[in-house]
C-alpha positions in Angstrom: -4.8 -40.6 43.7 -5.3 -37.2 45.4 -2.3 -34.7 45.8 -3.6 -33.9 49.7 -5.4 -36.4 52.2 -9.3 -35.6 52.1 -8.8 -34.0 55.4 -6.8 -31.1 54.2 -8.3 -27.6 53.2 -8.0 -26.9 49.9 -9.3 -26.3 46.5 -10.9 -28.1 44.1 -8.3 -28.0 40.7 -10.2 -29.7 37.9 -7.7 -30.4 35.0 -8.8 -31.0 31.8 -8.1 -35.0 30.8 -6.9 -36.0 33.6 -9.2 -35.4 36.5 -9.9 -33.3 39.7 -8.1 -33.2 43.0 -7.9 -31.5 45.9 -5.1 -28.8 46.3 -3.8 -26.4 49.4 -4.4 -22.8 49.0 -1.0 -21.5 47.8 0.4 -24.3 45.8 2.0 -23.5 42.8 1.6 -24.8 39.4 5.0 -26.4 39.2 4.3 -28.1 42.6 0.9 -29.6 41.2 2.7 -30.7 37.9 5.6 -32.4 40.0 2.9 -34.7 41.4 1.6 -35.1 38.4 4.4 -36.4 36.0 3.8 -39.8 36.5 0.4 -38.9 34.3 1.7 -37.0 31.9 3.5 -37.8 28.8 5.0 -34.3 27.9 6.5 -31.8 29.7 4.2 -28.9 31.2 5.1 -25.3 30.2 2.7 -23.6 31.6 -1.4 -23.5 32.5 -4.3 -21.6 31.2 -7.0 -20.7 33.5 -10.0 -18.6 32.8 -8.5 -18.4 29.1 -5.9 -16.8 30.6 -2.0 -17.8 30.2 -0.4 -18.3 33.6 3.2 -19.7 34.6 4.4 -22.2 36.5 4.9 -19.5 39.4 1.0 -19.1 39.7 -0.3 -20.3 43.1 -3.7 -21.4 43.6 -6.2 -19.4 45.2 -9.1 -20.9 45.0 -11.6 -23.7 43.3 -11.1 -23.8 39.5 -10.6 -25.6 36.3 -7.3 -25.5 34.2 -5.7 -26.5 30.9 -1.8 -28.2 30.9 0.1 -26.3 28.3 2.5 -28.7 27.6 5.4 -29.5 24.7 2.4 -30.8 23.0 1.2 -27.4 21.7 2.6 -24.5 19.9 2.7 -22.4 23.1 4.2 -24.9 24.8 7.0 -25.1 22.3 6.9 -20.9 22.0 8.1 -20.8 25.9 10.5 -23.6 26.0 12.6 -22.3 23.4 12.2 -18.5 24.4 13.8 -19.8 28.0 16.5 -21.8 26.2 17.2 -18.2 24.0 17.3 -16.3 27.6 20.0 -19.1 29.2 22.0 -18.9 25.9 21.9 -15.2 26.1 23.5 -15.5 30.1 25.8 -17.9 28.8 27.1 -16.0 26.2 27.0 -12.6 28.4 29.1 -14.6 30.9 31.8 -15.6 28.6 32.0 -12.8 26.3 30.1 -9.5 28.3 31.7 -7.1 25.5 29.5 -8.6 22.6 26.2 -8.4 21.9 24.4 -11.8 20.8 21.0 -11.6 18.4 18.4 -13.9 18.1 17.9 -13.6 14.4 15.3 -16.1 13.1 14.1 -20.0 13.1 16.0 -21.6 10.4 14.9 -25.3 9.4 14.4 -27.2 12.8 16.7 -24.8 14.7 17.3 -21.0 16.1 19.9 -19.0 14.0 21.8 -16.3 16.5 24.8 -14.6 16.0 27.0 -12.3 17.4 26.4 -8.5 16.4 28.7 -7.4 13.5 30.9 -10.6 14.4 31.8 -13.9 13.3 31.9 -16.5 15.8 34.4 -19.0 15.9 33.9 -23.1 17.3 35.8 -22.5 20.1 33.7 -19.8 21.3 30.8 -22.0 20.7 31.1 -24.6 22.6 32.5 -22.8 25.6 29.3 -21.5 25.4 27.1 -24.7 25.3 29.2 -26.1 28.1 28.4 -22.7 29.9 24.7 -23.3 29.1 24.8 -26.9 30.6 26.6 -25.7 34.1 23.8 -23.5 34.5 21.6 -26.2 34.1 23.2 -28.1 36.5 22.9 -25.4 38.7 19.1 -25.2 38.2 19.0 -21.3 38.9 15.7 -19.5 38.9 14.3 -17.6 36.4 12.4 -15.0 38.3 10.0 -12.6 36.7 9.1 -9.0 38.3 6.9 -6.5 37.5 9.4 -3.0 37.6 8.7 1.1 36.9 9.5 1.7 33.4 12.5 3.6 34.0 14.0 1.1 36.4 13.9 -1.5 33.7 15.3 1.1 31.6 18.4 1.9 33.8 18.7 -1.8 33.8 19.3 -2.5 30.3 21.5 0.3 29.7 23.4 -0.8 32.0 23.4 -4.0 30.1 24.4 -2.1 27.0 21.1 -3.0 25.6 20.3 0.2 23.9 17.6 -1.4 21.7 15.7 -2.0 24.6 16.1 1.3 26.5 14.3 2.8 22.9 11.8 0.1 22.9 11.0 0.8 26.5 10.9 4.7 25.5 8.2 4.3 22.8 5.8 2.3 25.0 2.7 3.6 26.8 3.1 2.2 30.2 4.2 2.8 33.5 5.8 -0.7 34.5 6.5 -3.9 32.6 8.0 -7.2 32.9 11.2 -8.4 33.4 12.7 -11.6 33.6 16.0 -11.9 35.9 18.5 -15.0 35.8 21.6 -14.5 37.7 22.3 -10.9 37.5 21.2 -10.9 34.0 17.7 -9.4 32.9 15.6 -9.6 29.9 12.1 -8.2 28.9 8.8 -9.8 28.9 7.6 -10.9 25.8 6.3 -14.3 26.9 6.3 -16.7 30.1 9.4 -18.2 31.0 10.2 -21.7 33.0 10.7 -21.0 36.9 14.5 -22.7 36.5 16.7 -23.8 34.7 17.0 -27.2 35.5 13.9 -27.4 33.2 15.9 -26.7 30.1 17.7 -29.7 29.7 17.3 -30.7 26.2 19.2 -28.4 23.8 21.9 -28.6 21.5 24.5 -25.9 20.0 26.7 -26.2 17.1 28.5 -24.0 14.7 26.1 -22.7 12.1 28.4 -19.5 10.1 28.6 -16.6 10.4 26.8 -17.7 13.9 25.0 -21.0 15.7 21.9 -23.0 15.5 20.6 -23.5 18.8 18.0 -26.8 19.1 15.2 -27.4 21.0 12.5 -29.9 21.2 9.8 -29.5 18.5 6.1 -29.8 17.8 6.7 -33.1 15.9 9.0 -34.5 18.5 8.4 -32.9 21.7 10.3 -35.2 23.9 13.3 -35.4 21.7 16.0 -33.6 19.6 16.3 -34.5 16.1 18.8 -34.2 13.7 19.2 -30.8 12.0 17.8 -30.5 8.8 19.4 -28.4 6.1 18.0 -25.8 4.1 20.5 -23.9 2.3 18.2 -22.1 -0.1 15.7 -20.9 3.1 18.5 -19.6 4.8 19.5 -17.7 1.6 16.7 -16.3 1.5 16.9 -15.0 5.3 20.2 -13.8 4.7 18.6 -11.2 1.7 16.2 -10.5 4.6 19.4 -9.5 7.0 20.5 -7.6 4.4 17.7 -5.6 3.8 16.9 -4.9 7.0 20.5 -2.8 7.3 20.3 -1.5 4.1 17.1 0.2 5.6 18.5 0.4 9.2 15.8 -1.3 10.5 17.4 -4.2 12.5 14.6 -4.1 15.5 11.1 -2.4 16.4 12.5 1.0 17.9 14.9 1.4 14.8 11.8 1.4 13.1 9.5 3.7 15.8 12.4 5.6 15.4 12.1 6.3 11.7 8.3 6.7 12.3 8.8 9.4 15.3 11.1 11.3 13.0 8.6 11.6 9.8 10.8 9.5 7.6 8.8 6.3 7.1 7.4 6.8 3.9 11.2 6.8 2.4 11.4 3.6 3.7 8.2 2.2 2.4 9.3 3.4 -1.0 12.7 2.0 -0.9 11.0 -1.6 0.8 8.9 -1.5 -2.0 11.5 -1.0 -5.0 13.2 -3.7 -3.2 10.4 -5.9 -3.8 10.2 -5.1 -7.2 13.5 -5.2 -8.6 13.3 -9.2 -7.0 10.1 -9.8 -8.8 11.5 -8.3 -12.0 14.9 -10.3 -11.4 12.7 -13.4 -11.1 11.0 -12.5 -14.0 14.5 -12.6 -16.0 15.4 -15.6 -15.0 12.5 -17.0 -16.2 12.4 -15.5 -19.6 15.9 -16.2 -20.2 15.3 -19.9 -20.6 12.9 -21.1 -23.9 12.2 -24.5 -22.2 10.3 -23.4 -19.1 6.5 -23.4 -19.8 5.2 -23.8 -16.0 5.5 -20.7 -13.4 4.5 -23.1 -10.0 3.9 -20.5 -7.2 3.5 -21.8 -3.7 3.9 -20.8 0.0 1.6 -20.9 2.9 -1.3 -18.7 4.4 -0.9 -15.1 3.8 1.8 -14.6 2.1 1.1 -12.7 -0.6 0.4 -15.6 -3.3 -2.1 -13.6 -5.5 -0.8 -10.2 -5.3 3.1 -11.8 -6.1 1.4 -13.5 -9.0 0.1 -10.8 -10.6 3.1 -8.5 -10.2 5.4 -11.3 -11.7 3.0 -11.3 -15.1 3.6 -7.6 -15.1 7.2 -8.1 -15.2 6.9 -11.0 -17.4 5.0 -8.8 -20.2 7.9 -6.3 -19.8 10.0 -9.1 -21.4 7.7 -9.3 -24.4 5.7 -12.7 -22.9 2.4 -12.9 -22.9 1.8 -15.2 -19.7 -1.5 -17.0 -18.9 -2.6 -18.1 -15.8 -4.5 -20.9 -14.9 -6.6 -21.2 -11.8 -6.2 -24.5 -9.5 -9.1 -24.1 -7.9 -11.6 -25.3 -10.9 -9.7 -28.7 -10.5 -11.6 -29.7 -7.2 -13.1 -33.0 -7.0 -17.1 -33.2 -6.2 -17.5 -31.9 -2.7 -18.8 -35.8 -1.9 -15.7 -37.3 -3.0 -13.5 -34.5 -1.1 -10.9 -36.3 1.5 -11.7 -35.2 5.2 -9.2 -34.3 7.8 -8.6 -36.0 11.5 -11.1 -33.9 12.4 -13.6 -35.2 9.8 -13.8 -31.5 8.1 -13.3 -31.8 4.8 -9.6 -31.3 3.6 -9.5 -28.8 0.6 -5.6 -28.2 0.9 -5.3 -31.9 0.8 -3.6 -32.7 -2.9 -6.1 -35.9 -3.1 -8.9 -32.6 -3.1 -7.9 -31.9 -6.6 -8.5 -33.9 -10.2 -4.5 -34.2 -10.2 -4.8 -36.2 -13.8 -7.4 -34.1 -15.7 -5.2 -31.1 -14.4 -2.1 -32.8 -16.1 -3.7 -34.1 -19.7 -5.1 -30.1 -19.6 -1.4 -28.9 -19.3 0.1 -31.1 -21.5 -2.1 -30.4 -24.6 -1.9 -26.2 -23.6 1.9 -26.4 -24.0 1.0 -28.5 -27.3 -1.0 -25.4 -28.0 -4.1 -27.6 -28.1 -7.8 -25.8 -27.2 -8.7 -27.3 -24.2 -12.1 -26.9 -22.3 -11.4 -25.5 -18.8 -14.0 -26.7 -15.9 -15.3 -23.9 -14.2 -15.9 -24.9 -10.3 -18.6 -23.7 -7.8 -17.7 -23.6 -4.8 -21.6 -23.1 -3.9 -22.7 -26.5 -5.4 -19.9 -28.5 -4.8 -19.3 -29.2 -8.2 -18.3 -28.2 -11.5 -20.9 -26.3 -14.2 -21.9 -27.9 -17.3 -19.8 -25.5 -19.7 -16.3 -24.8 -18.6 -14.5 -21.9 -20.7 -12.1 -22.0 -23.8 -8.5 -21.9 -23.3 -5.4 -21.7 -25.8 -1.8 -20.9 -24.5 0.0 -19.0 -27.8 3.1 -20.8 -28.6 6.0 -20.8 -26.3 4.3 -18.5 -23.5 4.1 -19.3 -20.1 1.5 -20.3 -18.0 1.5 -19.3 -14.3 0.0 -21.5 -11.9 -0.4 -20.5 -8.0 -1.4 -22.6 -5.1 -0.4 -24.4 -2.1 0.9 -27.4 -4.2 2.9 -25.9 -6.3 6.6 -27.2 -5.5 5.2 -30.4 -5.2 5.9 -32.8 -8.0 3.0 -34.8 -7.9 0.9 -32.3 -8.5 2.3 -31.7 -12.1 3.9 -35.4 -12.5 3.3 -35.5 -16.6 5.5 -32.1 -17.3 9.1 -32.7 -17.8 10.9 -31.2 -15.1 13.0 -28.8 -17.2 10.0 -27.2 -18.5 8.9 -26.2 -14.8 10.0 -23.1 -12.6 8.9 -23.3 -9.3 8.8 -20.4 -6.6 8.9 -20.6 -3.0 6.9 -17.2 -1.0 6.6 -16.7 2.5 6.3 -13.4 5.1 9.9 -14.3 6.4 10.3 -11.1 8.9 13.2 -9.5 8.7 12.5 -7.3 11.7 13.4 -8.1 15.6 11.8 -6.9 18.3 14.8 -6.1 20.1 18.0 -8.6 19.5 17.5 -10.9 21.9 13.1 -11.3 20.5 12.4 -12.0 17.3 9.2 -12.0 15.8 7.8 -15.7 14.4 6.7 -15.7 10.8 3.9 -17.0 12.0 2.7 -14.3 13.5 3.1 -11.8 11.2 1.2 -14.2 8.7 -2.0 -14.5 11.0 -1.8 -10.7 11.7 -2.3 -10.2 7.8 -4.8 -13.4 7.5 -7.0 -11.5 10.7 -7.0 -8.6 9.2 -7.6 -9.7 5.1 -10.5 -11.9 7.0 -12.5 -9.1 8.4 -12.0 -7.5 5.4 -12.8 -9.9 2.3 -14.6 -12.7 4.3 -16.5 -11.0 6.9 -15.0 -13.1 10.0 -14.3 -11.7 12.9 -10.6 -12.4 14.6 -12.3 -15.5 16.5 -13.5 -17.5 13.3 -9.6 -16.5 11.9 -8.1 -17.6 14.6 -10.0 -20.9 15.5 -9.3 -21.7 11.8 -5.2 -21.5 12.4 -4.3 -24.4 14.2 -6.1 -26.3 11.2 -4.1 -23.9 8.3 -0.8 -24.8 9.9 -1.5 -28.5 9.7 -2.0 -28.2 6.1 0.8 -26.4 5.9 2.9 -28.6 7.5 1.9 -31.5 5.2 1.3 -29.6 2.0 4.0 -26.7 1.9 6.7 -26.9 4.1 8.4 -30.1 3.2 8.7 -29.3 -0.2 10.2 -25.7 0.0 13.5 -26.8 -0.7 12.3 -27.9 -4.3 12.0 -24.1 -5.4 14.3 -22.3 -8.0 13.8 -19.7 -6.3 12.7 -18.2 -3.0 10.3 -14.4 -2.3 10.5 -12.8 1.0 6.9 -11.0 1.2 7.5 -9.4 4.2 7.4 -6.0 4.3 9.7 -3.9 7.4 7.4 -1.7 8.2 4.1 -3.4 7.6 3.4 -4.3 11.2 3.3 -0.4 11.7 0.1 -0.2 9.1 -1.5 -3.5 10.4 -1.6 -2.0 13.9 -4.6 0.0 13.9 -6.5 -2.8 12.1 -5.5 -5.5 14.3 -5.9 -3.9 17.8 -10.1 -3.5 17.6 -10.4 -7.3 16.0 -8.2 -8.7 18.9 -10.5 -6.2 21.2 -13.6 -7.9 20.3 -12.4 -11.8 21.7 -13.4 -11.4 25.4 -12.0 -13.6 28.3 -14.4 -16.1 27.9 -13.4 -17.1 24.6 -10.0 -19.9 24.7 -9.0 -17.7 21.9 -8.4 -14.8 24.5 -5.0 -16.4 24.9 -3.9 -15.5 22.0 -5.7 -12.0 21.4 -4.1 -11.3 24.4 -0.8 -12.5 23.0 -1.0 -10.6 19.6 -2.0 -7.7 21.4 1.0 -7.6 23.4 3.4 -7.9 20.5 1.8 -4.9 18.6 1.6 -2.7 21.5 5.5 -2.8 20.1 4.6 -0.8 17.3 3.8 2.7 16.4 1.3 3.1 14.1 1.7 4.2 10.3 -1.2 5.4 8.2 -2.0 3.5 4.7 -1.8 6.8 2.6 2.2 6.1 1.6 1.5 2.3 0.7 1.5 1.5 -3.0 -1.4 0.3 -4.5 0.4 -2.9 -5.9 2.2 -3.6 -2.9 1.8 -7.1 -1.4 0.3 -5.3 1.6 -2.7 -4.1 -0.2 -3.9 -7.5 -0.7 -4.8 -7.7 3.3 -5.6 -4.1 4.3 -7.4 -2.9 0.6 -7.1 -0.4 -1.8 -5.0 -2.9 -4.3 -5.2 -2.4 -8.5 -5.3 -6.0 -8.8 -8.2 -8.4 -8.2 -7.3 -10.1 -5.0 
């Protein structure tokens, strides 16, 4: 059915899977969706036009052809829960307008924030959520405003938002984007909903030393599920918290700071012994038990896999072992018998890619301290060569295994699980953007994977980033769920690494023009490192995990 009778001038709005109607010259988005819901089976967050994101605000101005974004997509989900974060932050300004609240990180299916250099306590919580819900009720609007630079700036510091008075400072513009609910103003990092009265699903509960804010996921977009726990995972952020003050680098201008004041390559050295001494303490721990023979390293995309493999057998040979790795990747079945995925691509990641058994008969008779025959596999032919190479593990030693399997137990079902030690690394950012925007792991891990790309692969930032949505499928299925199932967890992420990616990223983004769907994103990344001031390589150790994506390492990666 139409939106307007035939008779009424319009525009012709073509959206994609559902069908073209006629629209009057000045509707808005959210007007066009409310006429639409009996159509759609998600929410809609937003539209892309032109491979441009635009919000619910945008009016139409002539003929064109659009894309819902809806909770049915990552972006979808990305503005959802960065509105939810803005109407917690009003809540908790409302209640408590002495104390300053901090988005800190995603933690399982949630949001961790917590009150700066403050416990909170359960009370304080739910007056909170119960603030949150009036203004729901209420269904305020969320309206965004272009502003001079130094308006926005007397703003916030009259918010006692310091952090984003500096940010403001360090940034090469004359006006950005601001966000205003109630009185209460945030920056622009990305779209908002028009009102609250859109954020109804949400849940807060206590979470210590702070809360876990929920919102609707990827995998369940109309619905909030029950919180998962992952007590290891959010160990591992807390080493990242305490990091990040032990190098007084709790948001991006603490960092440009450091950076403006010629004092960043003390922090890259001190980052880096900090990533050491883990690796080494790892290393320990390994060597102080005679059973384990398996070192199973695992963790998605871009985290530093190769480089954190080769720095543990360092450390490992500093305890007088003699460590032997073993390479996953000649264990791939025939390239005709290779499982494809939903898009009929063949599946590598998928564990059904691998010969799973021959894998385990090789380790068992290797811990025997058998000869065994290792298949070599090329990847050109699809297959296998007709010689593989020798292979003897000397008594006792360990062997070190890395890939995206790792932690999971099928993949090494014959080896007795005390004989295993498994190890969970990820680029968990430890830095904000400001308190109240953090920066998504995710991110920071396609930054590095563009830019190690370009570099080792000759793609371009397109072929990269057409490739992600697939990568974080298999991640999803081969990775995540079984991170919990690590002794022991890495953080690869480096504080000030966004500062050296900078000048690599920014001409790889440049290159995806508007007429490319990937724009959206280019645009997106290039917003968030416009953030940054740029560092130089020169300081950056040439075993550092870093090295792996921008070059210049001493290992073979």
């Amino acid at each position: 059915m139409a939106i307007a009778r035939a008779e009424t001038a319009g525009f012709e709005v073509r959206i994609k899977g559902i069908g073209s109607y006629n629209v009057p010259e000045g509707t808005s988005v959210a007007e066009l969706v409310k006429k639409l819901e009996k159509k759609l089976i998600y929410p809609v967050m937003a539209i892309i036009i032109d491979n441009r994101l635009r919000d619910l605000n945008y009016r139409f101005t002539r003929s064109c052809a659009i894309e819902l974004v809806d909770m049915n997509s990552e972006i979808g989900v990305r503005i959802y829960r960065r509105s939810m974060s803005f109407l917690l932050m009003k809540a908790a300004r409302d209640l408590f307008p002495e104390r300053v609240l901090t988005v800190k990180h995603s933690l399982s299916n949630g949001l961790l924030c917590e009150f700066l250099n403050e416990d909170s306590r359960t009370e304080e919580i739910e007056a909170i959520e119960k603030r949150m819900q009036e203004i729901v009720e209420d269904n305020l609007p969320i309206r965004r405003m272009r502003i001079n630079k130094e308006k926005a700036q007397e703003i916030f510091r009259e918010q006692g938002e310091e952090d984003k008075v500096k940010l403001l400072a360090y940034r090469d513009v004359d006006e950005v984007q601001v966000c205003e609910l109630d009185g209460f103003y945030e920056n622009f990092y990305i779209f908002m909903l028009p009102e609250t009265g859109m954020l109804k699903k949400f849940r807060l509960f206590e979470y210590p030393p702070g809360m876990i804010l929920q919102t609707p996921e990827l995998s369940a977009p109309n619905s909030l599920r029950p919180y998962v726990e992952q007590k290891k995972l959010a160990s591992i952020f807390q080493e990242a918290k305490n990091w990040a003050e032990m190098l007084g680098t709790p948001h991006v201008a603490a960092l440009d700071d450091i950076i403006e004041h010629g004092d960043i390559n003390d922090i890259i050295r001190v980052n880096e012994a900090l990533h050491e001494k883990k690796i080494a303490f790892i290393a320990d721990q390994i060597c102080c038990d005679e059973d384990i023979r398996l070192v199973l390293i695992s963790g998605p995309s871009s985290s530093g896999k190769t480089t954190f493999a080769q720095r543990l057998l360092i450390q490992l040979r500093v305890n007088g072992k003699k460590p032997v790795v073993l390479s996953l990747d000649n264990y791939f079945v025939d390239r005709d018998l290779t499982p494809r995925d939903e898009n009929n691509d063949y599946d590598f990641e998928a564990l059904e890619a691998l010969k799973v058994d021959l894998f385990n008969e090789h380790l068992g008779r290797l811990i025997k301290g058998d000869e065994v025959e290792i298949p070599l596999y090329s990847f050109t032919r699809g297959s296998c060569e007709e010689r593989g190479i020798s292979m003897k593990v000397p008594t006792g030693e360990p062997i070190i295994i890395e890939g995206i399997h790792g932690l999971n137990e099928r993949l090494t079902w014959s080896i007795p699980p005390e004989q295993k030690f498994k190890i969970y690394i990820s680029a968990l950012t430890q830095l904000n953007i400001d308190y109240s925007n953090r920066i998504p792991t995710t991110d920071s891990r396609l930054v590095r994977r563009i830019v190690r790309d370009a570099r080792t692969r000759g793609y371009n930032a397109l072929d990269t980033i057409k490739r992600w949505p697939s990568v974080r499928r298999g991640e999803e299925r081969n990775i995540f769920s079984f991170q919990e199932n690590a002794d022991i967890m890495f953080n690869s992420s480096l504080v000030y690494e966004l500062s050296v990616l900078k000048p690599y990223i920014e001409p790889l983004l440049r290159q995806i023009g508007p007429e490319h769907p990937e724009h959206v994103v280019a645009r997106y990344l290039l917003q968030f490192a416009s953030y940054f001031k740029p560092i130089a390589p020169d300081a950056v150790p040439a075993n550092s995990i870093l090295r792996e994506f921008i070059g210049g390492s001493c290992f073979k990666v």
